[in-house]
N, C-alpha and C positions, 0 to 999 in steps of 0.2 A: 603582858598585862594579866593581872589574876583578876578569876570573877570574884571571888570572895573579896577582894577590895575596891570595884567596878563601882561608881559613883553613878552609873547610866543605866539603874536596875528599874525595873518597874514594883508597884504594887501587889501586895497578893491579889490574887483570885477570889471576887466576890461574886453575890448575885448582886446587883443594881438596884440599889436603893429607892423608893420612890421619888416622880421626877417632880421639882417642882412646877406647877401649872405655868409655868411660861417657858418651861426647858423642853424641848422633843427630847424623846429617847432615841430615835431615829433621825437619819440625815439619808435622804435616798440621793446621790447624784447623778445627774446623767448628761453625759457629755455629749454636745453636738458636733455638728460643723455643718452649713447649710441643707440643714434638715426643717426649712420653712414648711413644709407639706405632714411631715408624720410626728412631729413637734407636738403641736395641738392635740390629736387621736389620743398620743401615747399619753401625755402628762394625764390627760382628762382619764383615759382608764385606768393609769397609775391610781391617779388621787379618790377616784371610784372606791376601784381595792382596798386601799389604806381603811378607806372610810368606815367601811364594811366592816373589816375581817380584823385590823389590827388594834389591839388592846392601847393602846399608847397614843401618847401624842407625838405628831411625826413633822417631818420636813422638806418636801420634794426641791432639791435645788438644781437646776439646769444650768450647766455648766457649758458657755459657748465657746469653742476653741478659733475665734478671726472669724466668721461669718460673712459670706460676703456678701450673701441673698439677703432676705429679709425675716432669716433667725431672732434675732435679737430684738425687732418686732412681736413679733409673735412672744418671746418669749416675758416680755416685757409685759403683754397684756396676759398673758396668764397668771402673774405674779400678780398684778390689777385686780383679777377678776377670785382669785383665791387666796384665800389668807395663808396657807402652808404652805405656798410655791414662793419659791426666789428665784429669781435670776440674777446670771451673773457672767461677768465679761472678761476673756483674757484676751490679748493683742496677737495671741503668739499659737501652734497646732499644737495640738500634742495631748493624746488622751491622757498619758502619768504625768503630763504639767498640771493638766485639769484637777487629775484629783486629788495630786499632793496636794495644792493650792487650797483647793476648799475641804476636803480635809483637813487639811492644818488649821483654820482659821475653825473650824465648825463645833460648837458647842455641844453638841450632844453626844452623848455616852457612846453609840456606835452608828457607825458609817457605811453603808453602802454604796454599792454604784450596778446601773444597771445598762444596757445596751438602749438607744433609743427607738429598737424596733420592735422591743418587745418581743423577742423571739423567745424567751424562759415562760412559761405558766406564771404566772404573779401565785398562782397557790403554793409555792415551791418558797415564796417568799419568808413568811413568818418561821417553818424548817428552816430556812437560812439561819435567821437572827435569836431565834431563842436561844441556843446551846452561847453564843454571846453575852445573850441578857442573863442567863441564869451563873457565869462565872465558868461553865464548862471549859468553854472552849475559847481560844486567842480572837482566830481568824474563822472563816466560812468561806466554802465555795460550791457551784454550780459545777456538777459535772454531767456532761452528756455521755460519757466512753461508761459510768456506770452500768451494770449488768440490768436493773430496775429500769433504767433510763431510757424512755422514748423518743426517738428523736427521727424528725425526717429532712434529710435534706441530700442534695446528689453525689455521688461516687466519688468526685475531684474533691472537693471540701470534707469529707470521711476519711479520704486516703493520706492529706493533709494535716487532718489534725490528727491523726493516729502514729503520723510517722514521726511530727512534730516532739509529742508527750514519749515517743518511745527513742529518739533523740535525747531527751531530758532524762529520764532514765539512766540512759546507759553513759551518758557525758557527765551530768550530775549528781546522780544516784536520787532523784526526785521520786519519790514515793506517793504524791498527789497525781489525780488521772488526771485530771482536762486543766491543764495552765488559764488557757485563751476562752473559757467560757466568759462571756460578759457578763454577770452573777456573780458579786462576792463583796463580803461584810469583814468591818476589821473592829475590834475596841478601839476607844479612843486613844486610851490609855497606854495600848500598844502602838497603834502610829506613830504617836509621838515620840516614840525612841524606833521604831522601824525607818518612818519614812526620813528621816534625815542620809541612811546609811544608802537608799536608792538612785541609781544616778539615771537610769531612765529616764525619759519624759514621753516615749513615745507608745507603742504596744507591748512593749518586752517590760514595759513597768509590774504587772499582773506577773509574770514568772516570775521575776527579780522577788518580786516582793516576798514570793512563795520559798524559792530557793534560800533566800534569809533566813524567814521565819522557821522553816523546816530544818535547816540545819543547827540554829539556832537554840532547836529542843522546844520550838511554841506549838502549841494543840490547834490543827488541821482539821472543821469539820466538812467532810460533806458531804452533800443533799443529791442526790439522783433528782436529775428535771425532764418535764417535757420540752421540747425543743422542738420549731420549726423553723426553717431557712429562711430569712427575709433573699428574695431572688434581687432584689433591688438592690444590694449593700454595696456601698461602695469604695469597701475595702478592697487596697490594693493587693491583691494575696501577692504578687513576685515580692515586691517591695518589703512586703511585711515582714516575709521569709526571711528577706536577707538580711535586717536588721534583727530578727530573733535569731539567728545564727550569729551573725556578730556578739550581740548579747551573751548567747551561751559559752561564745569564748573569752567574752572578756571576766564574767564570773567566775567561770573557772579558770582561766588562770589566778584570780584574784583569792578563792578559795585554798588554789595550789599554794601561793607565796603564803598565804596567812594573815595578806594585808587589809583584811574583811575585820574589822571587832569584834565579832559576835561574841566574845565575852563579854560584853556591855549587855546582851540579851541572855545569856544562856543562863536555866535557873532562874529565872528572875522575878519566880513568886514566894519565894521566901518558905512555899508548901513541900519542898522536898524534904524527905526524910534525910537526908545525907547534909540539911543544913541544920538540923534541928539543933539546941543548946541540950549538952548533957552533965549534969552535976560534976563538978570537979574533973572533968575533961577541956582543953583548950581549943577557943574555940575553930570550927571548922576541922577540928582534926576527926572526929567521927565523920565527917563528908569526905575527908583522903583516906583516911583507912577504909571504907567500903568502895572506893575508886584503887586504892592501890591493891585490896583482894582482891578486885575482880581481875582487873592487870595482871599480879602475881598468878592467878591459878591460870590463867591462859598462857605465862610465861611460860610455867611448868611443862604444860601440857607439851610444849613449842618445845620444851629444851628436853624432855624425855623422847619426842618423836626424835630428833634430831640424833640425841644422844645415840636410840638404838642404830639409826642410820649409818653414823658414824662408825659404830663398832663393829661393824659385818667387815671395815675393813682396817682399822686401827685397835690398839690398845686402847685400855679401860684411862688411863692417863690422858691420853692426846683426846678421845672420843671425848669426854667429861671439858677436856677445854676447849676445843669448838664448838661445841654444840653448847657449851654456857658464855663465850666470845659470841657468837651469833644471837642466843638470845637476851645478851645483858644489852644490844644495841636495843634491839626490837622494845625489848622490859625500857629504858632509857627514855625513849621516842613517845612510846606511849600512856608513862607514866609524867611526861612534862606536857604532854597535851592533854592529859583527860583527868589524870590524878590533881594537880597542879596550877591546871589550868593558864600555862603559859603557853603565847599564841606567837607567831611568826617567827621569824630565823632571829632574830639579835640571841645571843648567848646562846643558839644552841649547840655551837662546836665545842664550847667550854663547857657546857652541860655533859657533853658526850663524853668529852678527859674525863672530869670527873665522875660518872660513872663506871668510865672503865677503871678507874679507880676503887671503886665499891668492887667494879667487877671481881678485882684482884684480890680484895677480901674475900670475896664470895670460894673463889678457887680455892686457896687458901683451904678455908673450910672442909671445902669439897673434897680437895686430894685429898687431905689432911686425914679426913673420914675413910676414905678408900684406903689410902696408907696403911690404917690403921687395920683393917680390914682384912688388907693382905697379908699384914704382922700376926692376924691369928686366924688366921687358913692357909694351907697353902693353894688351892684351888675354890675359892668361892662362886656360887653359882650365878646365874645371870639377875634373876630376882632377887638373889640377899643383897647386892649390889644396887638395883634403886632403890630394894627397901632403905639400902643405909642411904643413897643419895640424897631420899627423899625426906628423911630426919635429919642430914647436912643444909638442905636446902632451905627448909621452914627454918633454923636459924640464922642463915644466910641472910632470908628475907624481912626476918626483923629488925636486924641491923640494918640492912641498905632500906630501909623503911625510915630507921633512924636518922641515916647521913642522909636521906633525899631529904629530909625535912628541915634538918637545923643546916647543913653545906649543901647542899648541891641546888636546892629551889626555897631558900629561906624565904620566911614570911616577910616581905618588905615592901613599904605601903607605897602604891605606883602615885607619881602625882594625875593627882585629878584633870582626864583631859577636859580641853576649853568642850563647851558647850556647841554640839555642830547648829550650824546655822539651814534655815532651808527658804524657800520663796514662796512666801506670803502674801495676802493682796485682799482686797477687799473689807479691811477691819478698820472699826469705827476711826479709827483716830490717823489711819493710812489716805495719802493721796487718791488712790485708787478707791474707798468708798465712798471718800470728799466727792471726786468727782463725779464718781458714779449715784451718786444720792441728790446732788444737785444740777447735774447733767441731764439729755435727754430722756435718760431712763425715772428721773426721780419721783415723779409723781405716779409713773405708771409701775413702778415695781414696792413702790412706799405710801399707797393710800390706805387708809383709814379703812379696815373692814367691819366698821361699825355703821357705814354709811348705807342709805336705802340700796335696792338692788336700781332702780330710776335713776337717782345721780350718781349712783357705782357706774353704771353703765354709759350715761353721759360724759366722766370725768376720764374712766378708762380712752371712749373717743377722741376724746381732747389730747387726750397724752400719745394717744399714740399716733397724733396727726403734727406734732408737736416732735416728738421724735423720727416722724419721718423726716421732717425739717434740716433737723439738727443731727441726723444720724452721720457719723464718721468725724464729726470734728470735733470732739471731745477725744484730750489722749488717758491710755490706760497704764497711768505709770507703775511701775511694782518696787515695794518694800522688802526687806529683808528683815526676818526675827528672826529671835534665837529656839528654836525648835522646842523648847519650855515652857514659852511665853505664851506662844501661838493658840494654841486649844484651851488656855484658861482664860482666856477672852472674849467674850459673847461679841455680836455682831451689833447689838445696841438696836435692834430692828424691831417694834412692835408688832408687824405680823409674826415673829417668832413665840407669841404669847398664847401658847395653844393650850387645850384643856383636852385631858385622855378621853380616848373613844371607846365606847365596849361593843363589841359584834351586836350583842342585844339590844341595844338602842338605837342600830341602822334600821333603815325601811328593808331589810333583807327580805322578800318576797319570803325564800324557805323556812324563815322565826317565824311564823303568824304571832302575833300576839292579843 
């Protein structure tokens, strides 16, 4: 598949538009699972924070992974009691079910999701999401392995996730420090072609996501946090291991074949200079010729080391065609991956004939030069020799520039894949909001926050004695959309009708005004 003819690109890189008064710019999630007790503490100092410090209008949505306490209780009435909280329900575990799900469905320009224990500094928050809002950057993330970064927690959970991120290194070649911080912000914009490619549902969702994006070529910011250890957490660390090791080998294998898209991502702001339109040039070919120079001069370098290698123990003859057989494969390889942008195994045995076909011109050339060489000296020294190679070879390279482009990787327009699909749930016109909006949750996560704080507080008790009733027998069935669909659809909820907040307009103790 070529990226240049990739139907699955994203948008350039903007700042964020101002939002209109009913749109957050923010979606904060946080995923639970029988967290009835630190549910309440966190969301309230959550929305504290927001309230305070953040410029925009925002949206805390509490994302309950099966519950079996009385989460959904609780979370129920905070949605009640605040007009920028939601809750919301899925039947099934799984933190990267959680946030594919409401991410997908969630309107707002960018996404977060935080830990429910709040172990990040919330100061660390707004650092997250700007380089987002201003167009900088793709993604965002929290890292504690940071040098700046403060963090306290005990020697097994340090040694773990150190050994974790330097696994991912060296298996993936991941260039982000901390995978597993619970801290991290994506565009909308990008999701929606990200999270479809994700198979995850569980804790390996956060790397996956990363390992995508990163190879991908998407901009990684991150923020050094403070960090303390919730001692209470009750992550499974064996378990978790075992399934992000599994993870890490199903990636990379899947990396290894090819069988990943990421040309559906790579490039895909339209801001490169190597896609730019040039007068009277066809298009994309200034983006291959600066992928096939950079190629080419790294061949060179590859087939001159080789060459001298060669020649300590063969002739100028034999030396010149091994050492340009060895690097016509090399040149070959990675002029159809990176020049080209052709992804996984189909054609690339007949890619390879046919270059060594080029190859064979190229020799050609090459002797041909040398030949020539030897016809008027009869002892030429070691340097007149690559000098002539290396004026054999820049013509060489123009031509097998020429055949890669019209024979051996012709432009030819891939058909458009289907549209991936991902799982959806809670949107207006889905089962899943039907019934969660007229279910036991409806009045207590969908009232009116126009009403006094006397009958807010009245109607919030009703509902949630109302839902203690009725809680479990409402089912939460899930929808399927088309991974396009999903984020251009508002949730249809008037608590989502928020108005920006400015730090200066909070009771902040430290503004006097």
């Amino acid at each position: 598949m070529r990226t240049d003819s990739s139907s699955g690109t994203l948008p350039a890189r903007e700042h964020l538009p101002a939002a209109a008064a009913g749109t957050p710019v923010l979606d904060v999630v946080i995923p639970v699972y029988n967290e009835e007790k630190d549910l309440q503490p966190c969301v309230l100092r959550l929305h504290e924070h927001l309230k305070r410090t953040f410029p925009y209008a925002f949206r805390i949505t509490v994302a309950d992974n099966a519950s079996t306490d009385t989460t959904p209780l609780v979370a129920a009435r905070l949605a009640a009691e605040l007009p920028e909280v939601r809750s919301f329900r899925l039947e099934q575990k799984g933190r990267g079910r959680a946030l594919r799900t409401v991410w997908s469905a969630s309107d707002a320009p960018i996404l977060a999701y935080m830990d429910v224990d709040l172990s990040t500094d919330l100061n660390a928050l707004l650092p997250l999401v700007a380089p987002l809002i201003s167009g900088h950057s793709d993604l965002a993330i929290g890292s504690r392995l940071a040098r700046s970064s403060r963090v306290v927690r005990g020697a097994k959970r340090e040694f773990i996730s150190r050994t974790y991120n330097l696994i991912l290194r060296g298996s993936l070649q991941a260039r982000f420090t901390d995978a597993q911080c619970g801290f991290k912000a994506i565009r909308r914009d990008v999701a929606q072609i990200l999270l479809p490619l994700i198979e995850d549902t569980g804790w390996f969702f956060d790397t996956e996501m990363l390992v995508l994006a990163e190879r991908a070529g998407l901009r990684i910011h991150e923020v050094p946090v403070d960090w303390v250890d919730d001692p209470d957490s009750t992550v499974h660390i064996v378990k978790t291991a075992t399934d992000d090791l599994k993870g890490v080998l199903r990636v990379g294998k899947a990396l290894a074949t090819g069988s990943l898209p990421l040309d559906r991502l790579a490039r895909p702001f339209g801001d490169d200079p190597r896609d730019r339109d040039i007068k009277d040039v066809p298009k994309g070919l200034a983006r291959q010729l600066v992928g096939f120079c950079v190629v080419g001069g790294m061949s060179t370098l590859f087939y001159l080391v080789l060459y001298s290698a060669f020649r300590g123990f063969a002739g100028s003859q034999i030396a010149n065609a091994l050492a340009l057989l060895v690097s016509a494969v090399a040149n070959t390889a990675a002029n159809r991956r990176l020049t080209f942008g052709v992804r996984g195994r189909g054609g690339a045995v007949r890619h390879q004939a046919q270059g060594l076909v080029v190859f064979g011109i190229g020799l050609a050339l090459t002797s041909g030069s040398l030949a020539a060489l030897n016809a008027a000296t009869s002892d030429p020294g070691h340097s007149t020799e690559l000098a002539v190679l290396i004026a054999a070879n820049l013509a060489a390279t123009v031509l097998r520039f020429l055949l890669f482009r019209a024979w051996v990787f012709p432009d030819e327009t891939d058909e458009p894949a289907s549209p991936s699909t991902v799982v959806a749930s809670h949107l207006p016109n889905s089962p899943v909001y039907q019934a969660y909006t007229t279910g036991p949750y409806a009045n207590a996560s969908h009232s009116n926050a126009s009403h006094s704080n006397a009958s807010h507080n009245n109607a919030s008790h009703n509902n949630v004695n109302n839902a203690n009733a009725s809680y479990g027998n409402s089912p939460y069935p899930t929808d399927q959309f088309r991974a396009g669909d999903v984020a251009d659809r508002t949730w249809g909820d008037p608590t989502t009708r928020l108005q920006p907040v400015r730090p200066h307009d909070s009771q902040d103790p430290r503004n006097p005004r």
